[in-house]
ROVEX-214132 format. One record per residue: x, z, y of N, C-alpha, C in turn; residue number from 1; chain. Coordinates in nm, 3 decimals. Layout:
<nX=X nZ=Z nY=Y caX=X caZ=Z caY=Y cX=X cZ=Z cY=Y num=NUM chaine=A> $
...
# end
This chain:
<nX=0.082 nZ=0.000 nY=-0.119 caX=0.000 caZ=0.000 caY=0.000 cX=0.086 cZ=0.000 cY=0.125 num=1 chaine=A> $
<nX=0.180 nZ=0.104 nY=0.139 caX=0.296 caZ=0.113 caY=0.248 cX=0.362 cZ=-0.012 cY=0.260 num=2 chaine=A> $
<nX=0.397 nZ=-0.083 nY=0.149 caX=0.471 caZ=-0.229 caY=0.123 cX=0.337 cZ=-0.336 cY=0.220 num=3 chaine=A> $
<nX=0.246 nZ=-0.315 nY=0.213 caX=0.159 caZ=-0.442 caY=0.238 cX=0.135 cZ=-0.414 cY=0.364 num=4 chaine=A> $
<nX=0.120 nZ=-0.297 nY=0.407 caX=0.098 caZ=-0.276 caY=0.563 cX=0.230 cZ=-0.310 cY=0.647 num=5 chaine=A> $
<nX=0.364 nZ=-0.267 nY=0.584 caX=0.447 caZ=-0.367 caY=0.660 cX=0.445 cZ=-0.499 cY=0.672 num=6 chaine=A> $
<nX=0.428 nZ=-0.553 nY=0.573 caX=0.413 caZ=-0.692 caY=0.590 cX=0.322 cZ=-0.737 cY=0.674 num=7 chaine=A> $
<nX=0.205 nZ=-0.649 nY=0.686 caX=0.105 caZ=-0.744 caY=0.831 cX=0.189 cZ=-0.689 cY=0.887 num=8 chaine=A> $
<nX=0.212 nZ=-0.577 nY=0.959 caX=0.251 caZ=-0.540 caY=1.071 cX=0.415 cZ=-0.641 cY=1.106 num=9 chaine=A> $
<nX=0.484 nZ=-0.664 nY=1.037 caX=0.602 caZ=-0.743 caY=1.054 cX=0.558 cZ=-0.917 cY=1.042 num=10 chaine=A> $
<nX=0.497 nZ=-0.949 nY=0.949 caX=0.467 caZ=-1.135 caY=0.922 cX=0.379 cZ=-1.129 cY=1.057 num=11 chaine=A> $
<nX=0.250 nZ=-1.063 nY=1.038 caX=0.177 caZ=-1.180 caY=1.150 cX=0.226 cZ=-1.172 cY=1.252 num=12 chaine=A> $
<nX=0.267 nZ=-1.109 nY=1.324 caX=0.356 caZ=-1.106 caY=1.473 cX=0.426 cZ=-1.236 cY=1.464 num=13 chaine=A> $
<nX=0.506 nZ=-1.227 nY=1.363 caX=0.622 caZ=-1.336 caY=1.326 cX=0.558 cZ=-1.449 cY=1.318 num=14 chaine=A> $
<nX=0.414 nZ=-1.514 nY=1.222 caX=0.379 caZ=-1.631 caY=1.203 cX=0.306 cZ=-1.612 cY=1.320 num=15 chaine=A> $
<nX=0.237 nZ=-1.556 nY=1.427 caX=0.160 caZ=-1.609 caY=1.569 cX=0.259 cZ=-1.676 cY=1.645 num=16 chaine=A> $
<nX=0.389 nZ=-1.554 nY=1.658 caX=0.491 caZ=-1.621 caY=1.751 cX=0.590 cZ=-1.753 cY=1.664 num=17 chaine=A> $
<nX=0.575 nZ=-1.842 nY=1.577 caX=0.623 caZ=-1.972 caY=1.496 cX=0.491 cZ=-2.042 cY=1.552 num=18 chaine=A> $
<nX=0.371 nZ=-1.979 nY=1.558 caX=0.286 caZ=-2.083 caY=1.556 cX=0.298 cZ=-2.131 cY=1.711 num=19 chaine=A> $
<nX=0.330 nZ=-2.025 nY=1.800 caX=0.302 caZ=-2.043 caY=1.954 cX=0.415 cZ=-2.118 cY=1.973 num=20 chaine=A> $
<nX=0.563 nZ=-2.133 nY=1.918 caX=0.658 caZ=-2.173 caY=1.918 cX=0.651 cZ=-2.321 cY=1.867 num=21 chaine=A> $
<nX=0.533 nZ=-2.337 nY=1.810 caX=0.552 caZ=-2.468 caY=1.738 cX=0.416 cZ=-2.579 cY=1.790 num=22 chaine=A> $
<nX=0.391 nZ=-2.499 nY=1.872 caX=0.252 caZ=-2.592 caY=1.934 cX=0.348 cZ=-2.619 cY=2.085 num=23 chaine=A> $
<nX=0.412 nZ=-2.477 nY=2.206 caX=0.483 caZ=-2.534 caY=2.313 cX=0.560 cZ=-2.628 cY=2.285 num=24 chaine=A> $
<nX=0.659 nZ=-2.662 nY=2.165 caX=0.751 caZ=-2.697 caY=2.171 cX=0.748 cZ=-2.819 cY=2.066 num=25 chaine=A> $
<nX=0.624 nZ=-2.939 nY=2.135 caX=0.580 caZ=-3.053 caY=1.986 cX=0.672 cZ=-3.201 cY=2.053 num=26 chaine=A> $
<nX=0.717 nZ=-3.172 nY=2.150 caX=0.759 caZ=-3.271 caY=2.224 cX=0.910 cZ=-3.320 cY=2.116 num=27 chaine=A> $
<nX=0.918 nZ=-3.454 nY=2.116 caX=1.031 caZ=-3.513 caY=2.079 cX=1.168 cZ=-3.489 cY=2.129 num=28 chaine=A> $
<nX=1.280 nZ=-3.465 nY=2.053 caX=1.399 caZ=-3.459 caY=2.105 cX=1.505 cZ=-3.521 cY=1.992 num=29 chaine=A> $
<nX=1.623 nZ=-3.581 nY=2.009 caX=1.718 caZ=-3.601 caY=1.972 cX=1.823 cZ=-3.570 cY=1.945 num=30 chaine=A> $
<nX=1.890 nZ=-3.499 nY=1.827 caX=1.992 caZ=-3.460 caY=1.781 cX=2.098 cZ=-3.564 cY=1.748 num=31 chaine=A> $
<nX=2.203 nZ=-3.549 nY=1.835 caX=2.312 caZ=-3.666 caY=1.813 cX=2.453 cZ=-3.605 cY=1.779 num=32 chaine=A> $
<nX=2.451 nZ=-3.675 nY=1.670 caX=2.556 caZ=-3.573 caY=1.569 cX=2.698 cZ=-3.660 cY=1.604 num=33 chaine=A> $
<nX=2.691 nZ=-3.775 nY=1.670 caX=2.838 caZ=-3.849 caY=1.699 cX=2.832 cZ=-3.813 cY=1.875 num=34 chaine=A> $
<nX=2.950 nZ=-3.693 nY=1.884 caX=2.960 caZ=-3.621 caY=1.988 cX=3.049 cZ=-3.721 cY=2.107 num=35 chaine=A> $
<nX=3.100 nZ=-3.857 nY=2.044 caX=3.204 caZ=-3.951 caY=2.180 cX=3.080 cZ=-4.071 cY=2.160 num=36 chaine=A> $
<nX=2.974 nZ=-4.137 nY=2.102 caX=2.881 caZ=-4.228 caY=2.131 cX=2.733 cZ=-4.150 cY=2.138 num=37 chaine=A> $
<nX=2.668 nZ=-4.011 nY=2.188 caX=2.573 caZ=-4.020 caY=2.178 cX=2.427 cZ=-4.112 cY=2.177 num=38 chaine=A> $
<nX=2.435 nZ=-4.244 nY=2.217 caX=2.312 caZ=-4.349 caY=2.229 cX=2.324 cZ=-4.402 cY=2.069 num=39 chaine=A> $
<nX=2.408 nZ=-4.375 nY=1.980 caX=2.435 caZ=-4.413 caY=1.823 cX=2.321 cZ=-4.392 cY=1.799 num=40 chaine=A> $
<nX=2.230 nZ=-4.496 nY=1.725 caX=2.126 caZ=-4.448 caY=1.626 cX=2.153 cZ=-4.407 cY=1.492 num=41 chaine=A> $
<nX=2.290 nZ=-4.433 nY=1.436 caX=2.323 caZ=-4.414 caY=1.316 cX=2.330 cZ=-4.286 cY=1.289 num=42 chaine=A> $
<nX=2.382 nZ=-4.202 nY=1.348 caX=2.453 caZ=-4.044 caY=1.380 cX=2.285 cZ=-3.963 cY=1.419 num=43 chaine=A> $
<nX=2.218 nZ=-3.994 nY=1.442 caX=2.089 caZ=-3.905 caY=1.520 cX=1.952 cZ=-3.881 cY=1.480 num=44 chaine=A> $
<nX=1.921 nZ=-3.847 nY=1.511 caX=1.748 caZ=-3.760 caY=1.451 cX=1.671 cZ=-3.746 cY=1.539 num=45 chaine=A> $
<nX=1.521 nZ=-3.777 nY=1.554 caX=1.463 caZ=-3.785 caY=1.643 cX=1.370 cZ=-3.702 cY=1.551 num=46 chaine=A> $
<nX=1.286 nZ=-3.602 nY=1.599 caX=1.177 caZ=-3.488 caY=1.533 cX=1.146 cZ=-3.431 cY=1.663 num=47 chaine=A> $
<nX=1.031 nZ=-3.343 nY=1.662 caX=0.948 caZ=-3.244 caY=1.745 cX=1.121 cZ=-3.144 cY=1.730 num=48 chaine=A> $
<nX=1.125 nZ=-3.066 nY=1.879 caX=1.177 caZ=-2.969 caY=1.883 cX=1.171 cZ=-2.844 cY=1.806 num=49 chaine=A> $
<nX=1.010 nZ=-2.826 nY=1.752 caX=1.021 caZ=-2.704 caY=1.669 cX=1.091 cZ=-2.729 cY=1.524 num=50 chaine=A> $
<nX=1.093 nZ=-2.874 nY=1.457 caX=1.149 caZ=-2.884 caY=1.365 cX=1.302 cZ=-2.850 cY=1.328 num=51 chaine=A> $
<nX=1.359 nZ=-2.827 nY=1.420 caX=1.467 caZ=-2.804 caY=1.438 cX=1.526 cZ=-2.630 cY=1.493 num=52 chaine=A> $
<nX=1.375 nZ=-2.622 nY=1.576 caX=1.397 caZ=-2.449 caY=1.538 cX=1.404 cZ=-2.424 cY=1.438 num=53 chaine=A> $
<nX=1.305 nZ=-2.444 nY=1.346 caX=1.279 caZ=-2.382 caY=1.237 cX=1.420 cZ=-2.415 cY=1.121 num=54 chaine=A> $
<nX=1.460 nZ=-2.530 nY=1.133 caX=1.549 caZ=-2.550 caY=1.026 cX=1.688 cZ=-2.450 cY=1.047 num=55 chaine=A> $
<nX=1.667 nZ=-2.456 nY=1.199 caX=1.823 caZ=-2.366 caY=1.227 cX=1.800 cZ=-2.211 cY=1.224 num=56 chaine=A> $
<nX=1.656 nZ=-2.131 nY=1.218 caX=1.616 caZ=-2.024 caY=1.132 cX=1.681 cZ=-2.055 cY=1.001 num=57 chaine=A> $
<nX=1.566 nZ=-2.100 nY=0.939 caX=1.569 caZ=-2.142 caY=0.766 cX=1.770 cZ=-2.148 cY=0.740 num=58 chaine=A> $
<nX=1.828 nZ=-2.211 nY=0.812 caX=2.017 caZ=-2.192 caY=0.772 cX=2.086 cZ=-2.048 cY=0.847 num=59 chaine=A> $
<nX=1.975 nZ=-2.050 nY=0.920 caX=2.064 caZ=-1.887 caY=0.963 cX=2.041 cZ=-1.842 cY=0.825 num=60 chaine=A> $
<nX=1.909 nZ=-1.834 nY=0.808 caX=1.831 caZ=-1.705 caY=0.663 cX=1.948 cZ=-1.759 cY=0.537 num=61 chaine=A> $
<nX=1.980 nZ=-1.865 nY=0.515 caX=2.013 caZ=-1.873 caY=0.404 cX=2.151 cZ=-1.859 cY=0.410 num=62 chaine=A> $
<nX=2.283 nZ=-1.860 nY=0.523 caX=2.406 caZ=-1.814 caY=0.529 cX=2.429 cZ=-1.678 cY=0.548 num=63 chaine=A> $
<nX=2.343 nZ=-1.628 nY=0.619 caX=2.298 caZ=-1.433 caY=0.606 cX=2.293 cZ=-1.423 cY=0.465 num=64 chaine=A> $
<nX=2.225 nZ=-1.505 nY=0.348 caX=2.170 caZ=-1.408 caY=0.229 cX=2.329 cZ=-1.406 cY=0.165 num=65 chaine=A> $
<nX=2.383 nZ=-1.552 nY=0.174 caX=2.486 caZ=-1.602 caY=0.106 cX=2.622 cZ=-1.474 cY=0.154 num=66 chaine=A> $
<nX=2.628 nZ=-1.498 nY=0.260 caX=2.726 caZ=-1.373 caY=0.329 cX=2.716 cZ=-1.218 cY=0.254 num=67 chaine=A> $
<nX=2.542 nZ=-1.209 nY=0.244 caX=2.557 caZ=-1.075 caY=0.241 cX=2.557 cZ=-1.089 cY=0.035 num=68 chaine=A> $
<nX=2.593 nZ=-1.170 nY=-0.021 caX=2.543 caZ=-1.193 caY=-0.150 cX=2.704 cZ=-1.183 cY=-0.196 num=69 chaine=A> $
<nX=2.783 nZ=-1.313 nY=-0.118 caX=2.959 caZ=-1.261 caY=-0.174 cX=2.990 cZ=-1.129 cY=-0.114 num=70 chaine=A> $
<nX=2.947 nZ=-1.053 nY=-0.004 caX=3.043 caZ=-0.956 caY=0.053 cX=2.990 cZ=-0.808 cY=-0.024 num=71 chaine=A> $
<nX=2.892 nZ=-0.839 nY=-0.145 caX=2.856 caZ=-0.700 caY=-0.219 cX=2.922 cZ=-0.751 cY=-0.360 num=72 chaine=A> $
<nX=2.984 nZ=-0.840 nY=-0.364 caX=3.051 caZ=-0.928 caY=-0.524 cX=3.121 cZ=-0.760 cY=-0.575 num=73 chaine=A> $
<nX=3.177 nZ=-0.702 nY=-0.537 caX=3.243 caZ=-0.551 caY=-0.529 cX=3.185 cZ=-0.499 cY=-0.588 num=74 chaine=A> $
<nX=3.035 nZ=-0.479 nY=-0.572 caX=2.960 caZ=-0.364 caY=-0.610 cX=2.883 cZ=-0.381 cY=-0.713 num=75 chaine=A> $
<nX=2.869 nZ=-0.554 nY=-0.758 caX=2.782 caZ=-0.606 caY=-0.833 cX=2.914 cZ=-0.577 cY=-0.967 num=76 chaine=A> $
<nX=3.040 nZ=-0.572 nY=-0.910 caX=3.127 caZ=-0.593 caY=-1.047 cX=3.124 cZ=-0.471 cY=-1.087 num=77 chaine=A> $
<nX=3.139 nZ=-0.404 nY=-0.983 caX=3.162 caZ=-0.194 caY=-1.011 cX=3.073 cZ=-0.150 cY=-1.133 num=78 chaine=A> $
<nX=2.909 nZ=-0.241 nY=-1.064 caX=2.825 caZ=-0.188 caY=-1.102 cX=2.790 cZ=-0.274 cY=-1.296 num=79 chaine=A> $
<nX=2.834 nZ=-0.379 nY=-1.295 caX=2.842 caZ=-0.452 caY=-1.442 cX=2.944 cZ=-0.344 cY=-1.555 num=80 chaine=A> $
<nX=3.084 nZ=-0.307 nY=-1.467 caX=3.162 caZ=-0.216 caY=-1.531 cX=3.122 cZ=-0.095 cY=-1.608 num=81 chaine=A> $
<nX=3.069 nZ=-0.023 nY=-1.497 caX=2.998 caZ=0.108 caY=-1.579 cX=2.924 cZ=0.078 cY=-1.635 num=82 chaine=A> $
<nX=2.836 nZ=-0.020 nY=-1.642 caX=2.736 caZ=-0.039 caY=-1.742 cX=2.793 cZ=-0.044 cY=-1.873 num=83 chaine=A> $
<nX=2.869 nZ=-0.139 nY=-1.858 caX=2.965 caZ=-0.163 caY=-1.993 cX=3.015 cZ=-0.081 cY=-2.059 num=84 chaine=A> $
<nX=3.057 nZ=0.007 nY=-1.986 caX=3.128 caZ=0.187 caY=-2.023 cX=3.028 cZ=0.271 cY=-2.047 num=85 chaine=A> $
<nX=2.888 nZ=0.263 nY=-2.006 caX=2.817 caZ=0.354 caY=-2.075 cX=2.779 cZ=0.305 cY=-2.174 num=86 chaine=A> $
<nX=2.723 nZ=0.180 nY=-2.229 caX=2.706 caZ=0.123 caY=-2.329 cX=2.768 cZ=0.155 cY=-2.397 num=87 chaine=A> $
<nX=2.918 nZ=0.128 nY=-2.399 caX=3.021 caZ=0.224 caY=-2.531 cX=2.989 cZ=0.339 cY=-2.553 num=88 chaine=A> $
<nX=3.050 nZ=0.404 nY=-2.449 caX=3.006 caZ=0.568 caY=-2.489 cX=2.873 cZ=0.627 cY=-2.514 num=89 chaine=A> $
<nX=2.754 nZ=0.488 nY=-2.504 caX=2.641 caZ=0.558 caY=-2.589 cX=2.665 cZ=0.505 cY=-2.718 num=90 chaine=A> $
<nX=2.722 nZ=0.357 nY=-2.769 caX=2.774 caZ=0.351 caY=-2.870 cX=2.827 cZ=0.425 cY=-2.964 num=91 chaine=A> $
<nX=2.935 nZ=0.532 nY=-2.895 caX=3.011 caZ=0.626 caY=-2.967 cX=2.952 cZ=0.748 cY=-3.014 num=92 chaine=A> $
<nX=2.871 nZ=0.789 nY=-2.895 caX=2.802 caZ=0.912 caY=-2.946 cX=2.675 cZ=0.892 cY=-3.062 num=93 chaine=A> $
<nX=2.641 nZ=0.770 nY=-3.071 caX=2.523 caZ=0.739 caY=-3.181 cX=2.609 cZ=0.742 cY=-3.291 num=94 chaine=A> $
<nX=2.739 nZ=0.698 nY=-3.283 caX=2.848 caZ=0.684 caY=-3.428 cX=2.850 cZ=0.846 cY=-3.472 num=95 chaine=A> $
<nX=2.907 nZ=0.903 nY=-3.363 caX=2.900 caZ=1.039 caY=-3.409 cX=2.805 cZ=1.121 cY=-3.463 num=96 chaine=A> $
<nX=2.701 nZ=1.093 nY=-3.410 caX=2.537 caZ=1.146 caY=-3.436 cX=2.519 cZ=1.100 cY=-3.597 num=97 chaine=A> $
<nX=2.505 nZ=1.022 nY=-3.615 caX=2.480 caZ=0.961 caY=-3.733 cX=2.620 cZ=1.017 cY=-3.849 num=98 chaine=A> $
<nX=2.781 nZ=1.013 nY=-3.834 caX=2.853 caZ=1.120 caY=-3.900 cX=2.835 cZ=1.265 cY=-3.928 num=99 chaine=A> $
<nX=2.766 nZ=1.301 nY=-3.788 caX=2.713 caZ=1.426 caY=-3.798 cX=2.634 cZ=1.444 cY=-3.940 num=100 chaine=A> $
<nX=2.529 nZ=1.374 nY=-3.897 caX=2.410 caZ=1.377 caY=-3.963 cX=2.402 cZ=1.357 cY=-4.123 num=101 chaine=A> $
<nX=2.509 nZ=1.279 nY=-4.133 caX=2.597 caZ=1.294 caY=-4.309 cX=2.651 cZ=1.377 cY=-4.344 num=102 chaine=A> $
<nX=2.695 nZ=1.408 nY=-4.258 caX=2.799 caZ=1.538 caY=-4.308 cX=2.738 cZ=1.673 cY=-4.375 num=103 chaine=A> $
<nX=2.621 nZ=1.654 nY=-4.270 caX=2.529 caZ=1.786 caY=-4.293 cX=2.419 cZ=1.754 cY=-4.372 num=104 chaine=A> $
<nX=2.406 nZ=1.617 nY=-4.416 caX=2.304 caZ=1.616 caY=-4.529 cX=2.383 cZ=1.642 cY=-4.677 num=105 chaine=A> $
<nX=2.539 nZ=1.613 nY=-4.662 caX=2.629 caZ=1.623 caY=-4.783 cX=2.645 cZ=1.763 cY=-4.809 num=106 chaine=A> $
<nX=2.658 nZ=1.844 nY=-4.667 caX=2.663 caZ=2.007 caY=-4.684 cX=2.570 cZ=2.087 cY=-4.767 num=107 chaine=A> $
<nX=2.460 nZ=2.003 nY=-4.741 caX=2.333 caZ=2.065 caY=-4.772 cX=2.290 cZ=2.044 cY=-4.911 num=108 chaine=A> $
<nX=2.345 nZ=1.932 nY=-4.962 caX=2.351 caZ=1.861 caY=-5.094 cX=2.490 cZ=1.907 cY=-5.217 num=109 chaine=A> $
<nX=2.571 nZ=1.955 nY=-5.076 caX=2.650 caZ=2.040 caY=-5.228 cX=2.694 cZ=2.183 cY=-5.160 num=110 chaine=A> $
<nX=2.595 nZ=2.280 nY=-5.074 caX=2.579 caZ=2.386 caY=-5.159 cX=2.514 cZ=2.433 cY=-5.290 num=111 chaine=A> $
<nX=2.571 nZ=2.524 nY=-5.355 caX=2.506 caZ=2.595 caY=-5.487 cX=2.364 cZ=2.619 cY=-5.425 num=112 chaine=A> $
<nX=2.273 nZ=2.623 nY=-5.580 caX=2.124 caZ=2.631 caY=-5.556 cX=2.113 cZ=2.698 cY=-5.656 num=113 chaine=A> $
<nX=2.059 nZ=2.886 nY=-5.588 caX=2.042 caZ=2.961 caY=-5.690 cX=1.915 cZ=2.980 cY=-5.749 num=114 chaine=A> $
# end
C-alpha cells in the first residue's frame, strides 16, 4: 500500500509535467551531428523537440543504471563469495550431522542388552 501511494505521489507529477513538456515543446527542430557542415542532411534529424527530451532522459536513465550496476561489481562479488562459503560450511556441518548420527546409532547398537 505504502509502495503504491508513492508511486502516485512521485509518477503522476512526473507524467503531467512529460505531458506539459511534450505538448509546449511539438515544434520541429534539427539535430546536426556533423559539427564543420551543419546544413548536411546526411549527419541530421529532424523530430518534435520533445522527442529528443525524452530520448536524452531515457540515456541519462540508462548510463545512471549502467554506472551504478559496474560501480557495485564489488559487492555483487563479496556477496556471490559468502554465499559460496556458507554453502560449504552448511555442507560440512550436514556431513558431520549425519557422522554424528551413525555413530550414535552404532553406540546404541552395540551396547550390551540386559
Amino acid at each position: 500500500m505504502f509502495k503504491k501511494l508513492i508511486n502516485i505521489v512521485v509518477l503522476v507529477p512526473v507524467a503531467i509535467i512529460l505531458i506539459v513538456l511534450s505538448v509546449a515543446n511539438r515544434q520541429s527542430v534539427t539535430l546536426a551531428l556533423n559539427p564543420f557542415r551543419p546544413e548536411d542532411s546526411v549527419l541530421s534529424v529532424s523530430a518534435p523537440f520533445f522527442v529528443f527530451l525524452f530520448l536524452a532522459v531515457i540515456l541519462g536513465v540508462i548510463l545512471g543504471a549502467a554506472a551504478t550496476w559496474f560501480s557495485q561489481g564489488k559487492y555483487r562479488r563479496r556477496a556471490r563469495s559468502e554465499a559460496n562459503e556458507a554453502l560449504k560450511w552448511h555442507r560440512e556441518a550436514e556431513k558431520h550431522r549425519s557422522q554424528a548420527e551413525k555413530l550414535a546409532t552404532q553406540a546404541t547398537l552395540a551396547a550390551p542388552q540386559n
